[in-house]
FIVO-124098 format. One line per field, with one value per residue (C-alpha): x, y, z; residue in one letter; residue number from 1. Coordinates in pm, 1 decimal, padded with zeros to 6 digits, always signed. Last residue first. Example, Ala and Ser with C-alpha at 12.3 -4.5 7.8 and 13.67 -1.06 7.14 Angstrom:
# FIVO-124098
u	[+01367.0, +01230.0]
v	[-00106.0, -00450.0]
w	[+00714.0, +00780.0]
resn	[S, A]
resi	[2, 1]
# end
This chain:
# FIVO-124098
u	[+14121.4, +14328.4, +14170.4, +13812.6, +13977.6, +14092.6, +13741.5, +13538.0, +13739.0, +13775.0, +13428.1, +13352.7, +13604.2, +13530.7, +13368.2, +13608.0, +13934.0, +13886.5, +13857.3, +14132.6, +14353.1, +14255.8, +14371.2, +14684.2, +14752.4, +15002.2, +14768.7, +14816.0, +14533.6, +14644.6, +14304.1, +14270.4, +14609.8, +14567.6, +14847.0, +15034.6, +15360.7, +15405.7, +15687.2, +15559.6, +15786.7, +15586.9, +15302.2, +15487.1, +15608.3, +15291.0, +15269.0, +15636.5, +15505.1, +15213.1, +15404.8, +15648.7, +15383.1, +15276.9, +15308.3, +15453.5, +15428.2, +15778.2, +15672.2, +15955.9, +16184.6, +15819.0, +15878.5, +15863.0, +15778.5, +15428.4, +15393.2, +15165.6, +14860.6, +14609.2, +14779.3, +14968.8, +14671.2, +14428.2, +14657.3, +14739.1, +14389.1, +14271.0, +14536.3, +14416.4, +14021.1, +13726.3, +13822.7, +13713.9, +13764.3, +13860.6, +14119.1, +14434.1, +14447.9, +14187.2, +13967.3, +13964.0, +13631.2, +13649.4, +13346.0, +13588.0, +13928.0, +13972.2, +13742.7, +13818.7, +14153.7, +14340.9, +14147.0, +14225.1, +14583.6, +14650.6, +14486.8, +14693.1, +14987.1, +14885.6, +14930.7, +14643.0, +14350.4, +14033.7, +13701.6, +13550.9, +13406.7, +13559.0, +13778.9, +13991.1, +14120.3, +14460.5, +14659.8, +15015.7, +14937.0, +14746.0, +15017.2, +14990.1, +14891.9, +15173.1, +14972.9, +15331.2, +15115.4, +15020.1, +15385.0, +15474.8, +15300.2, +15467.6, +15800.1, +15716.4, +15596.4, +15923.1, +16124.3, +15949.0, +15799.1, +15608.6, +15430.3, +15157.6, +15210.0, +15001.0, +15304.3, +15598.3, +15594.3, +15712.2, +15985.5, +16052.8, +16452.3, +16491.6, +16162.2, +16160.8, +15817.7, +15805.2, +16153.4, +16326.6, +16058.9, +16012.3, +16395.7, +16387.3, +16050.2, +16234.8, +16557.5, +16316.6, +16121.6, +15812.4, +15654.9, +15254.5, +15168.6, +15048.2, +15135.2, +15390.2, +15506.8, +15520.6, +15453.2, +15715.1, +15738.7, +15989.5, +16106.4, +16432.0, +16584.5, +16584.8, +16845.7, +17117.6, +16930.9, +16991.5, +17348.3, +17411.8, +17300.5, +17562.7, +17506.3, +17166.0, +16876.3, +16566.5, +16248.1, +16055.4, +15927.4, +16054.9, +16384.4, +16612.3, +16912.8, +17063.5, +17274.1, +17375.6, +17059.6, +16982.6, +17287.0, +17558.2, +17613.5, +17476.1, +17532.2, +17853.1, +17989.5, +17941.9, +18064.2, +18355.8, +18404.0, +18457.0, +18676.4, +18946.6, +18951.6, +18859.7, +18531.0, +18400.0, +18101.4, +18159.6, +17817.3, +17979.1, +18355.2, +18333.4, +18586.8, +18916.5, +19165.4, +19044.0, +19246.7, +19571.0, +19861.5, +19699.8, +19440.9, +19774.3, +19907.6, +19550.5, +19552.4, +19865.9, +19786.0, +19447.5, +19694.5, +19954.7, +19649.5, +19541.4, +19531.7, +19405.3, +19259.1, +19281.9, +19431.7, +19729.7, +19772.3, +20017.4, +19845.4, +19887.2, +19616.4, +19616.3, +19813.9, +20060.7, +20368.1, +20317.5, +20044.2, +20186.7, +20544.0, +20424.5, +20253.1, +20519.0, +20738.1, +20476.0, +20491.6, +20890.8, +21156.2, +21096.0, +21070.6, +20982.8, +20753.8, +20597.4, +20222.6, +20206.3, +20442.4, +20683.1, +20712.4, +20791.7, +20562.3, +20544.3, +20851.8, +20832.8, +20548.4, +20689.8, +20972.7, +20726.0, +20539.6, +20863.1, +20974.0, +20627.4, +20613.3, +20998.9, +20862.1, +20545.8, +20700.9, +20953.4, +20604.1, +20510.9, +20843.0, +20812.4, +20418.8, +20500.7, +20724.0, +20501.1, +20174.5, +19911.0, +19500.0, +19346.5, +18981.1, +18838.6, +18642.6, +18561.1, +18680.4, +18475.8, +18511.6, +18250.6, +18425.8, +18359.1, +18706.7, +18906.0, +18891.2, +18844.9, +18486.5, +18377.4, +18025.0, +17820.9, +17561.9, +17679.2, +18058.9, +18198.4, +18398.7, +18784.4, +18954.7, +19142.5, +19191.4, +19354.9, +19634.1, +19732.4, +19779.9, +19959.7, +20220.8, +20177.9, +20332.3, +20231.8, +20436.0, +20227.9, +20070.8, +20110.4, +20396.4, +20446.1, +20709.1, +20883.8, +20772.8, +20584.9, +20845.0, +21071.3, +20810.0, +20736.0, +21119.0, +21159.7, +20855.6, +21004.2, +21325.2, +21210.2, +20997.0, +21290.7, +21512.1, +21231.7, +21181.4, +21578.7, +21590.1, +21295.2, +21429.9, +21762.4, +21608.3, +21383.9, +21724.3, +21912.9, +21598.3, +21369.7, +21348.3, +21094.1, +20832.0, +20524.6, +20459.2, +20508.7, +20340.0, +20404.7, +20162.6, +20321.7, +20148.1, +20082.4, +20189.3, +20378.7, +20714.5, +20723.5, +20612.8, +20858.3, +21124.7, +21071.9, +21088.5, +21432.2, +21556.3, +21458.3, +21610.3, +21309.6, +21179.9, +21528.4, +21789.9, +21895.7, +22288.2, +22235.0, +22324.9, +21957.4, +21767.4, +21621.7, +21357.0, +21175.3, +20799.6, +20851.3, +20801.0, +20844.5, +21146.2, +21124.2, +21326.6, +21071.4, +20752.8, +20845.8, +20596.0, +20407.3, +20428.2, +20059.3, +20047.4, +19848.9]
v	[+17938.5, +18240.2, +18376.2, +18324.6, +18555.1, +18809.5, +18833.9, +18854.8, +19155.0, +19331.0, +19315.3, +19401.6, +19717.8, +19908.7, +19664.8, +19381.6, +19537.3, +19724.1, +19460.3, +19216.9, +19562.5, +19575.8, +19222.7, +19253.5, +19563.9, +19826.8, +20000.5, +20191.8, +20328.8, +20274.9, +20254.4, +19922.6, +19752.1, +19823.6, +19878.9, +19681.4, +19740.7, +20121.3, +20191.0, +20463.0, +20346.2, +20294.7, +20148.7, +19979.6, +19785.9, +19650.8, +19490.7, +19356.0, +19203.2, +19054.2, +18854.2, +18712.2, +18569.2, +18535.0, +18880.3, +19091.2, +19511.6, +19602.5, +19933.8, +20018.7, +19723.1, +19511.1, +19149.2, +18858.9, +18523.5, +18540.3, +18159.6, +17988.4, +17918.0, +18134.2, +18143.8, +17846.5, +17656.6, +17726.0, +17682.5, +17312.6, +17274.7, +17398.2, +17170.9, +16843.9, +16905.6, +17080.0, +17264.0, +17179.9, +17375.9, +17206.8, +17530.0, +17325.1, +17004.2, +17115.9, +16864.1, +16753.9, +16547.0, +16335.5, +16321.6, +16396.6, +16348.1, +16188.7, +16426.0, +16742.0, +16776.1, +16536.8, +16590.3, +16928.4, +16916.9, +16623.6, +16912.6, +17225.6, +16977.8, +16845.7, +17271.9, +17469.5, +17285.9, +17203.8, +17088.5, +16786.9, +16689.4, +16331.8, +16315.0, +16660.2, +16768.0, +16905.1, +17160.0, +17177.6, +17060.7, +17357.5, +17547.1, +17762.7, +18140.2, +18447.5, +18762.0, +18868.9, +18833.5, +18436.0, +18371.2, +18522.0, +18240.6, +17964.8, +18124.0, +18111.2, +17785.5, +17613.8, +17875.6, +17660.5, +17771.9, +18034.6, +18311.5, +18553.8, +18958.8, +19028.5, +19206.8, +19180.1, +18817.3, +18664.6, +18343.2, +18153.0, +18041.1, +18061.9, +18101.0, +17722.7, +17573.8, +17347.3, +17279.8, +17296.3, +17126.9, +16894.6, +16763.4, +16725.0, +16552.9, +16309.4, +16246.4, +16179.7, +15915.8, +15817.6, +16161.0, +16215.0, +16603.9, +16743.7, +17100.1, +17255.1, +16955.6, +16726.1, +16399.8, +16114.0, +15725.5, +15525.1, +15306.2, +15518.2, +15420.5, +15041.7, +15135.3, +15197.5, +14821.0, +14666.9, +14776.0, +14694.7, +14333.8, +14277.9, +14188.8, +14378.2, +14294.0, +14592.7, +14456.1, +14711.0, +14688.5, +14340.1, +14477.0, +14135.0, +13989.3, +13749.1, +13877.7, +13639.1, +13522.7, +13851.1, +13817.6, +14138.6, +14392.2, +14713.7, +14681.4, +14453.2, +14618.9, +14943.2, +14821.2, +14692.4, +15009.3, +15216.3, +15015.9, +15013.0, +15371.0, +15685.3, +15529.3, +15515.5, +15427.0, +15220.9, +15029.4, +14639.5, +14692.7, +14930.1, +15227.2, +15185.1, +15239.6, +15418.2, +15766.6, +15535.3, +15743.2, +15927.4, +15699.1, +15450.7, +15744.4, +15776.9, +15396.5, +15392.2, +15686.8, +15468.5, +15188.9, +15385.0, +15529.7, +15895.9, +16074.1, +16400.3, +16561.6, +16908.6, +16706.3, +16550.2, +16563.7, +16319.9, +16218.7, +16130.9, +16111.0, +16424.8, +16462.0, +16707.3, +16543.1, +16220.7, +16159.0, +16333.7, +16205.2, +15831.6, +15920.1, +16001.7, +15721.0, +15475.3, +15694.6, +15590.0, +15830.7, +16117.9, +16459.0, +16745.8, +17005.9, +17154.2, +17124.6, +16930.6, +16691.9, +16539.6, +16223.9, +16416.0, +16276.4, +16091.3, +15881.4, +15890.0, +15653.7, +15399.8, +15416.8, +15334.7, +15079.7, +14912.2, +14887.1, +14834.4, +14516.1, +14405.1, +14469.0, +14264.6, +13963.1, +13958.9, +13916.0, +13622.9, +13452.2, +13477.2, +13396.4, +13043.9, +12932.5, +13012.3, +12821.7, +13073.4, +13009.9, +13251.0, +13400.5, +13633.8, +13943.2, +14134.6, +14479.0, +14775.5, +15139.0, +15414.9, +15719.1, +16112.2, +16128.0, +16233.6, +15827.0, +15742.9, +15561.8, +15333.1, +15112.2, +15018.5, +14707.7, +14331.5, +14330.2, +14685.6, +14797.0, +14769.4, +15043.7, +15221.0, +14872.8, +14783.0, +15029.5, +15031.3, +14666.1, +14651.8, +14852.6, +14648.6, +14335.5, +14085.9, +13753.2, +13487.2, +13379.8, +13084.2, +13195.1, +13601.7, +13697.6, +13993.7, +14274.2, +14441.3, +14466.0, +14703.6, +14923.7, +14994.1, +15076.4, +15273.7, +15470.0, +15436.2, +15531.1, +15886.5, +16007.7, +15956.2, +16138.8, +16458.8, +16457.6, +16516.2, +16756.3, +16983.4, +16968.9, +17133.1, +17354.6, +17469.5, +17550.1, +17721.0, +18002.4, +17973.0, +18317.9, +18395.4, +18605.6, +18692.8, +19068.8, +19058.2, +18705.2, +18393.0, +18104.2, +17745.7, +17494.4, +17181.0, +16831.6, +16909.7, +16679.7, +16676.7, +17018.9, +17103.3, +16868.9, +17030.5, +17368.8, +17307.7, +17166.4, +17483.6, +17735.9, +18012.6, +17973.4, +18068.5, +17960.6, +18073.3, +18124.2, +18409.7, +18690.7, +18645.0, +18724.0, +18585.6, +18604.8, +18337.0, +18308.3, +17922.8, +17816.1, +18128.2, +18251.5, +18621.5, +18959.6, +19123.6, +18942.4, +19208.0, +19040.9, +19189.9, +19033.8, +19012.4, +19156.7, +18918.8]
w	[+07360.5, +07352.7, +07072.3, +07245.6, +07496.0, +07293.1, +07103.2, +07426.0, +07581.7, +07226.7, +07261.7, +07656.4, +07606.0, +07898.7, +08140.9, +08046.7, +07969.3, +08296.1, +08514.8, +08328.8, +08378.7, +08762.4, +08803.9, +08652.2, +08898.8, +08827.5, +08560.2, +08222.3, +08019.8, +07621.1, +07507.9, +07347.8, +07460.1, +07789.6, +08016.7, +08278.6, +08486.0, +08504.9, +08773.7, +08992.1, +09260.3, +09574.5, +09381.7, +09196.0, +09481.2, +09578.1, +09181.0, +09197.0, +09585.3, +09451.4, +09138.3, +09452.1, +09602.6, +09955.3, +10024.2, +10291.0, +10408.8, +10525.8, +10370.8, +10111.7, +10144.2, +10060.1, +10183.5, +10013.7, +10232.1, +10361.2, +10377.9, +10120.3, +10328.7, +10054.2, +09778.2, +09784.4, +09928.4, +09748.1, +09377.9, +09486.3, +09566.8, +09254.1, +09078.2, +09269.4, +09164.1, +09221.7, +09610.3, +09938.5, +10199.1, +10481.1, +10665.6, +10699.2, +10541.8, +10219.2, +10093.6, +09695.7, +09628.0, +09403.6, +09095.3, +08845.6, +08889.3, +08569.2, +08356.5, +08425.3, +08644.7, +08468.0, +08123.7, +08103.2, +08220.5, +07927.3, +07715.4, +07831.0, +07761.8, +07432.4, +07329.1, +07150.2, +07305.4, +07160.4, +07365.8, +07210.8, +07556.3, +07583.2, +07265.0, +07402.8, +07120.2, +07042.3, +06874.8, +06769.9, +06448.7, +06369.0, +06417.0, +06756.7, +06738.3, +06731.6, +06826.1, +07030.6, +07358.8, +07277.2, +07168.8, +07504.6, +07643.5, +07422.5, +07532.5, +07915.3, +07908.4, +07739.1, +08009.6, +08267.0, +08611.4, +08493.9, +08627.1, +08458.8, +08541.6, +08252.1, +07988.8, +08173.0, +08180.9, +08517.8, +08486.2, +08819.7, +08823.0, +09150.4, +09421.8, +09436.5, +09440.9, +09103.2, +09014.6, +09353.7, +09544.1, +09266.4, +09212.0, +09576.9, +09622.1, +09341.3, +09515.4, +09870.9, +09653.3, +09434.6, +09520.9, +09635.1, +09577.3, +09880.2, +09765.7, +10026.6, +10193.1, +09924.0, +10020.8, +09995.1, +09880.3, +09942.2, +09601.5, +09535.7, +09871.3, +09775.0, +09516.9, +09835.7, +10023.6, +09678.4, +09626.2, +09934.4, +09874.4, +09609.8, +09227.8, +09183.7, +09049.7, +08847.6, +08756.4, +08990.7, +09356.1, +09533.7, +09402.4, +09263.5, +09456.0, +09292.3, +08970.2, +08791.6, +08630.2, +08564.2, +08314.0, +08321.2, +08115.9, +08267.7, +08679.4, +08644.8, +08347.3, +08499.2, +08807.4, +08666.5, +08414.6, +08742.8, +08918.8, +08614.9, +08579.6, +08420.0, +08214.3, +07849.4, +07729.7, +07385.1, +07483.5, +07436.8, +07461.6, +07790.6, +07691.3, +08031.7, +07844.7, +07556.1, +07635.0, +07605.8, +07777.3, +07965.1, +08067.0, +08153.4, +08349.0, +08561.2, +08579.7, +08738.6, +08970.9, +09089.4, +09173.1, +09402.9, +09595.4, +09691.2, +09381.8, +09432.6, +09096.7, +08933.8, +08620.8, +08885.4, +09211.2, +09397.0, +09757.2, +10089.3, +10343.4, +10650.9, +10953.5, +10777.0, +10893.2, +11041.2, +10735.1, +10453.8, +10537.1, +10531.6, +10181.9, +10070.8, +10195.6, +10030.1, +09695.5, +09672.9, +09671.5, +09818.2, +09734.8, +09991.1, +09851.6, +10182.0, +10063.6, +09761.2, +09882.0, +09589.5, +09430.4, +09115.3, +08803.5, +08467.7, +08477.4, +08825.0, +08848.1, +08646.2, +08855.4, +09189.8, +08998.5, +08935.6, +09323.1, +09399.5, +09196.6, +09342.9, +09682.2, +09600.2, +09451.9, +09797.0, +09966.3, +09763.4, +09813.4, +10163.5, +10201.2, +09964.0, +10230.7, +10535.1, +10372.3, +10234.4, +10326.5, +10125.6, +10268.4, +10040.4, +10059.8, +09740.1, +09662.6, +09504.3, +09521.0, +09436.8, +09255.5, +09402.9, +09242.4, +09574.3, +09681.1, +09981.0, +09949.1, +10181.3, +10071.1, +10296.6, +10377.1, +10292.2, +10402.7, +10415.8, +10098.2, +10100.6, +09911.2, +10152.7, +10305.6, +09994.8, +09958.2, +10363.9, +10349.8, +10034.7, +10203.6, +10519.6, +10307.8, +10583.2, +10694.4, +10767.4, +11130.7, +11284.2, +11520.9, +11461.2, +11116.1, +11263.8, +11023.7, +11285.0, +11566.0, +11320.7, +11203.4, +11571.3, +11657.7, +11356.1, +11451.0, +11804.9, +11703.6, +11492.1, +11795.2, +12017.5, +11782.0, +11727.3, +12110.1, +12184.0, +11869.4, +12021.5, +12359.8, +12241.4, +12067.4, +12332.2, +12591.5, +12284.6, +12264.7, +11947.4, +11746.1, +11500.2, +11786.4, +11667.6, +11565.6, +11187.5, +11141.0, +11035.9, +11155.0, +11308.3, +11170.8, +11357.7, +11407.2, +11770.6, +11681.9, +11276.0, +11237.7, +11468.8, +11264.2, +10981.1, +11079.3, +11269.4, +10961.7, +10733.6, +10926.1, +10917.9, +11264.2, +11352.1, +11647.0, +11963.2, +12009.3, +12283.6, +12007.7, +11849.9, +12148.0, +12439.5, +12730.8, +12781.4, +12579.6, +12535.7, +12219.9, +12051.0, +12222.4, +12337.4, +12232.5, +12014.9, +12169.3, +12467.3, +12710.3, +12987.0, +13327.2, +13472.2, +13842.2, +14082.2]
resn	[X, X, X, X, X, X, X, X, X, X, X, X, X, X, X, X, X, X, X, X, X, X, X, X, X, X, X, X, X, X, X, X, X, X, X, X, X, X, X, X, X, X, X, X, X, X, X, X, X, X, X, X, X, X, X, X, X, X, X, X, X, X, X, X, X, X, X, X, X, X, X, X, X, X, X, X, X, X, X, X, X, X, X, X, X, X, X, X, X, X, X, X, X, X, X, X, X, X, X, X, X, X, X, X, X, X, X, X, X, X, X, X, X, X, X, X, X, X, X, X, X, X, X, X, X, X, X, X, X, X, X, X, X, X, X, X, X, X, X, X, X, X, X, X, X, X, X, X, X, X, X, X, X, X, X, X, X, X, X, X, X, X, X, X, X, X, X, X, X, X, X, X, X, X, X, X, X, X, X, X, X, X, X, X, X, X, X, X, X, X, X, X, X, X, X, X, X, X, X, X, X, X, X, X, X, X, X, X, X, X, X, X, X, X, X, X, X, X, X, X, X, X, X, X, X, X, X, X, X, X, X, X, X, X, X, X, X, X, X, X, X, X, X, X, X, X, X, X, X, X, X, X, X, X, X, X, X, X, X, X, X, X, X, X, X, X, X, X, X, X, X, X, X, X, X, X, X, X, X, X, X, X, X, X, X, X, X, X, X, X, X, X, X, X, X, X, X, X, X, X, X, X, X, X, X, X, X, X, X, X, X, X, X, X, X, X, X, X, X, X, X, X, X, X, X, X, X, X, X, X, X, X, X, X, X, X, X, X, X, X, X, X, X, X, X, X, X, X, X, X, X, X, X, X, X, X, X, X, X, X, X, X, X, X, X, X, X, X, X, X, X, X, X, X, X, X, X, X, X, X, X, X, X, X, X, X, X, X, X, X, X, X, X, X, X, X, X, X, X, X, X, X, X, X, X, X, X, X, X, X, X, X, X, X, X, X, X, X, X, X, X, X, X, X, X, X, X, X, X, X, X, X, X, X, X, X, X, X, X, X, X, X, X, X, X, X, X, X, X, X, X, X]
resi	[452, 451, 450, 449, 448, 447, 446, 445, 444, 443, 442, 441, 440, 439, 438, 437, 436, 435, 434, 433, 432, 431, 430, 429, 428, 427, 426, 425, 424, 423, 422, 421, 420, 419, 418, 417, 416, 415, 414, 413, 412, 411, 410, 409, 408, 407, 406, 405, 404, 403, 402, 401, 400, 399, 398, 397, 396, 395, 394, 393, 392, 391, 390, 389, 388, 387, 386, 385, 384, 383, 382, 381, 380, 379, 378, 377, 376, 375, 374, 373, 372, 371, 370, 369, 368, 367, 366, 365, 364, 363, 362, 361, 360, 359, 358, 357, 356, 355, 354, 353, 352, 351, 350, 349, 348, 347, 346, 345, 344, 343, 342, 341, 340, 339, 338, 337, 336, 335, 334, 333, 332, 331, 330, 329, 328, 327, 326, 325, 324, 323, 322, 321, 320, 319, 318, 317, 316, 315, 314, 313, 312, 311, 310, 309, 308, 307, 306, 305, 304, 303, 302, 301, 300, 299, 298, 297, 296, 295, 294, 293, 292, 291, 290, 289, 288, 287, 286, 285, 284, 283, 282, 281, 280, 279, 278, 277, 276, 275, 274, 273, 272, 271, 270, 269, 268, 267, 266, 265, 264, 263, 262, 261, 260, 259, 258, 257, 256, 255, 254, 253, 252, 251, 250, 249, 248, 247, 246, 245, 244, 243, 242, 241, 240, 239, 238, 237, 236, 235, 234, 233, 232, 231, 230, 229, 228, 227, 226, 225, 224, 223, 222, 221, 220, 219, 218, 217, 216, 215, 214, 213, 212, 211, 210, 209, 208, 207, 206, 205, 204, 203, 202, 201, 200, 199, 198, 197, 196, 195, 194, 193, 192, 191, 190, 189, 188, 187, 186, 185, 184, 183, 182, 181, 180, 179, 178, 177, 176, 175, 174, 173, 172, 171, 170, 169, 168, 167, 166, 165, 164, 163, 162, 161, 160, 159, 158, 157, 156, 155, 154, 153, 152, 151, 150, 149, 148, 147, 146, 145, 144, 143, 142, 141, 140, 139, 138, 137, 136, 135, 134, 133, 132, 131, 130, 129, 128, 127, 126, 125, 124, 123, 122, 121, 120, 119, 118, 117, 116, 115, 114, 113, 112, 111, 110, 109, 108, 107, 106, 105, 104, 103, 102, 101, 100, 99, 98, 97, 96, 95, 94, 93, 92, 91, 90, 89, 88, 87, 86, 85, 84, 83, 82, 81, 80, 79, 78, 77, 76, 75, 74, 73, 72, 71, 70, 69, 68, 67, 66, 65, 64, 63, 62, 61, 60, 59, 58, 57, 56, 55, 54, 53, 52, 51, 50, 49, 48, 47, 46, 45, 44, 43, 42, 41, 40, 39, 38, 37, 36, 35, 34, 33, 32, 31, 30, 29, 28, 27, 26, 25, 24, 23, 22, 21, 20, 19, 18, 17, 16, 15, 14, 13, 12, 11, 10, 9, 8, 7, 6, 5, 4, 3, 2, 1]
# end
């Protein structure tokens, strides 16, 4: 079978027949027809230099006859659902759409739609209305959204942010957004998408008032109404009224949701790469990131020594610069009278001296067994740590990215280490602690009681 080639200069773009411009077709780029293709197929239609612009007569035709029937059965549909149903009341399906977006699941889950990363909140209740007092109530409504709507526009142009029609009322917005675009409405404002008549209102008002929404008792302020409830509600209210209490720490909670999403914080985790027991998945992240993340790791230039800390980094450069802790930095261990220059290096020394002594530290994968927790720790990230940094020189890997810097000097030249007593340089830490301490056995001893 022979495949007709197309001339995409003289086609129409809907249907790939021949035509051109003097056969009455129309343009991509008349504004109407646009409109009502996005309206009929809900998709973009790209631009490009080679794609056809043209639309035979036949297609537009078709395209007006489905856009019409499309626009009387919305009319149609909006039509049958404001007929007031036996037994039931009538329903303003404006307010409808605005609360459900809201609405948080009974008991477990909480759905957010709102663009501020801001937890909503909406109670359940069950209002019995008679059919006389649902009329006037709904008439209320249209009259509230009527004035909402021209407060809005005092401030704003009810206008798509993607096609820039206008409308009149944020309801028919956000009806255009959604047949149009297929996506929520919204008016953006301060880098933010503001999806619901309400939270727009309280955007203006923090406009207009900056201490709108400040919490009377703690001064914190908030950026709407929703979020000073809950803050209220989790901060400033009794125990008393809040029944559901954690079976694990003092902390109660209004809603049972709340309890199951705190509940989270109580379940206990071990560290993969260290064994280290953490109170909860947020935690083992925190440490996983902070204590065996490659990012962020500080190497002095002078011995090669790691850090995880920039606090520990300075105080060991202090060491280098000849710069000794103030007295009342230093501390004492009560148990063995040892000294310590920083409370750290001392809570350290009694962990793994004194508290874990006695215990005996086994290794999970080759059951060595090592002094104490931070031994262990060390064992096993230098010697099961996976071979992660790779030499671009050699290919050769290393465990450690300290071991790599000193393989790669030797590919380079690059001088890392060198001794302060003779001057002889070295690329190895280790090799310079050698030589220090055969060569120079007093300066040896004298630096290192300095840096006890």
């Amino acid at each position: 079978m022979e495949l007709e080639v197309l001339d995409l200069s003289v086609c129409c773009r809907l249907c790939l027949r021949s035509c051109t411009a003097a056969d009455d077709s129309s343009s991509l780029d008349e504004p109407n027809l646009a409109d009502r293709l996005k309206y009929v197929f809900r998709r973009a239609f790209c631009e490009s230099e080679w794609i056809p612009r043209l639309i035979c007569q036949k297609c537009n035709s078709l395209v007006k006859d489905f856009h019409r029937f499309a626009q009387l059965v919305h009319r149609n549909q909006d039509y049958l659902e404001s007929l007031e149903l036996p037994g039931k009341t009538e329903v303003d399906f404006d307010q409808i759409e605005e609360s459900e977006s809201a609405r948080i699941e009974d008991g477990d889950g909480a759905v957010d739609n709102s663009n501020e990363g801001e937890v909503e909140h909406a109670e359940e209740a069950n209002v019995t209305i008679d059919q006389e007092e649902s009329e006037s109530e709904e008439d209320v409504g249209k009259t509230k959204s009527q004035k909402e709507d021209a407060r809005i526009k005092q401030y704003y142009k009810i206008q798509c942010d993607i096609c820039f029609a206008e409308y009149e009322a944020f309801t028919e917005l956000s009806t255009h957004f959604r047949d149009v675009h297929g996506i929520s409405g919204y008016i953006k404002c301060c880098d933010k998408k503001l999806y619901r008549r309400c939270r727009l209102l309280e955007h203006i008002s923090k406009h207009l008032d900056p201490e709108t929404f400040r919490c009377k008792l703690c001064n914190k302020n908030y950026a709407c109404k929703t979020s000073l409830e809950l803050h209220n509600m989790h901060k400033h209210l009794p125990q008393d009224q809040k029944p559901f209490q954690c079976p694990k720490c003092p902390r109660s909670f209004v809603k049972k949701y709340q309890l199951k999403a705190h509940s989270v914080r109580h379940v206990a985790v071990e560290c993969p790469d260290c064994g280290k027991i953490m109170s909860s998945r947020l935690s083992l992240r925190d440490h996983l990131l902070k204590m065996h993340g490659e990012s962020g790791r500080f190497i002095c230039d002078t011995c090669g020594a790691e850090f995880r800390t920039k606090v520990a980094f300075d105080r060991h450069l202090q060491k280098h610069r000849g710069v000794s802790s103030r007295d009342t930095d230093r501390a004492q261990c009560e148990q063995c009278q040892k000294w310590f220059s920083t409370t750290v290096g001392l809570r350290q020394h009694i962990k793994t001296q004194h508290t874990e002594s006695g215990e005996q530290f086994v290794c999970s994968i080759c059951g060595k067994v090592a002094p104490n927790s931070a031994a262990l720790r060390q064992h096993k990230s230098v010697t099961h740590a996976e071979q992660k940094h790779e030499c671009e020189y050699c290919g050769k890997r290393f465990r450690r990215a300290i071991s790599l810097k000193e393989h790669r000097a030797t590919h380079t030249g690059e001088v890392l280490y060198s001794c302060k007593t003779c001057s002889m340089t070295f690329n190895s830490n280790a090799n310079m602690y050698k030589h220090q301490k055969k060569v120079h056995p007093e300066e040896w001893v004298k630096n290192k009681g300095a840096k006890g």
